[in-house]
C-alpha positions in Angstrom: -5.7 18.8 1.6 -5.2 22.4 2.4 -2.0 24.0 3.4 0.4 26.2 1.8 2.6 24.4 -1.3 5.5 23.6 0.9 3.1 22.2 3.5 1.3 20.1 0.7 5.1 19.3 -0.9 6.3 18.0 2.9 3.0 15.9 3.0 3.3 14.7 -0.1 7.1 14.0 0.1 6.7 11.2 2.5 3.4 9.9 0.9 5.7 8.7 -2.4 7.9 6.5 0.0 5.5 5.2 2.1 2.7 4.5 -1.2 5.4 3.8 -3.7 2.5 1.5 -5.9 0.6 4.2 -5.4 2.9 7.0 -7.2 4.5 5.9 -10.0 6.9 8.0 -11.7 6.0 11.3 -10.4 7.7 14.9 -11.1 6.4 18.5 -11.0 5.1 20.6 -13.9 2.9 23.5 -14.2 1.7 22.6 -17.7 -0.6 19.8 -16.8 -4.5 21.1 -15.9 -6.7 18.8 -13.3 -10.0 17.6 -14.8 -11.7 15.9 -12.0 -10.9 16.3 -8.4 -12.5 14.7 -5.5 -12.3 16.1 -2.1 -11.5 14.1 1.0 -11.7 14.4 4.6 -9.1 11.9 4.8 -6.4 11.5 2.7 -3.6 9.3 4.7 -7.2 6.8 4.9 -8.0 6.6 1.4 -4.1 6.1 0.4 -3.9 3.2 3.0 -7.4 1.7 2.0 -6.4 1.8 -2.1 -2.7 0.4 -1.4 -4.4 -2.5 0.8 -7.0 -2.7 -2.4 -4.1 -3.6 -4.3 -2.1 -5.8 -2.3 -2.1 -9.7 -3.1 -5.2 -11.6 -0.9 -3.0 -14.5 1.3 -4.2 -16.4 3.9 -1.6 -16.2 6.5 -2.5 -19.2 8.0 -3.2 -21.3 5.1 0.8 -20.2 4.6 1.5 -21.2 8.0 0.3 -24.4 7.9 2.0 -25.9 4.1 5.0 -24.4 5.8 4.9 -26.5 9.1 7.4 -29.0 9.6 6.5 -32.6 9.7 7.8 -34.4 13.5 9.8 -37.4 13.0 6.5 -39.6 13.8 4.5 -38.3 11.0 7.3 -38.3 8.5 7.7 -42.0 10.1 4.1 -43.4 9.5 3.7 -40.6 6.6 1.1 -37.9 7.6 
């Protein structure tokens, strides 16, 4: 990401609420030195394709179907 800091800080900013498992406790210091860095063409991509990578597999209509009511026939005869 290029941009000026407060550009970066209003990007950022609205990142941490929308990718909250993403940023943990986060704060601001000038004492802490990067080590690796990675460059992206993409950034808002790569934060929604890790935060999907760490969301909880569910089959939706697996779910759908245990939580279907039973009609008074199959409740009835048991089915």
């Amino acid at each position: 990401m290029f941009g000026t800091k407060k550009q970066c800080m209003k990007y950022y900013s609205v990142w941490k609420d929308i990718f909250k498992d993403l940023f943990g406790k986060c704060y601001e210091t000038d004492q802490y030195h990067l080590t690796t860095y990675t460059s992206s063409g993409n950034v808002v991509m790569d934060l929604i394709e890790e935060s999907d990578r760490r969301k909880p597999k569910i089959d939706f209509i697996e779910e759908a179907v245990k939580r279907e009511e039973k009609g008074f026939w199959a409740k009835l005869f048991g089915r």
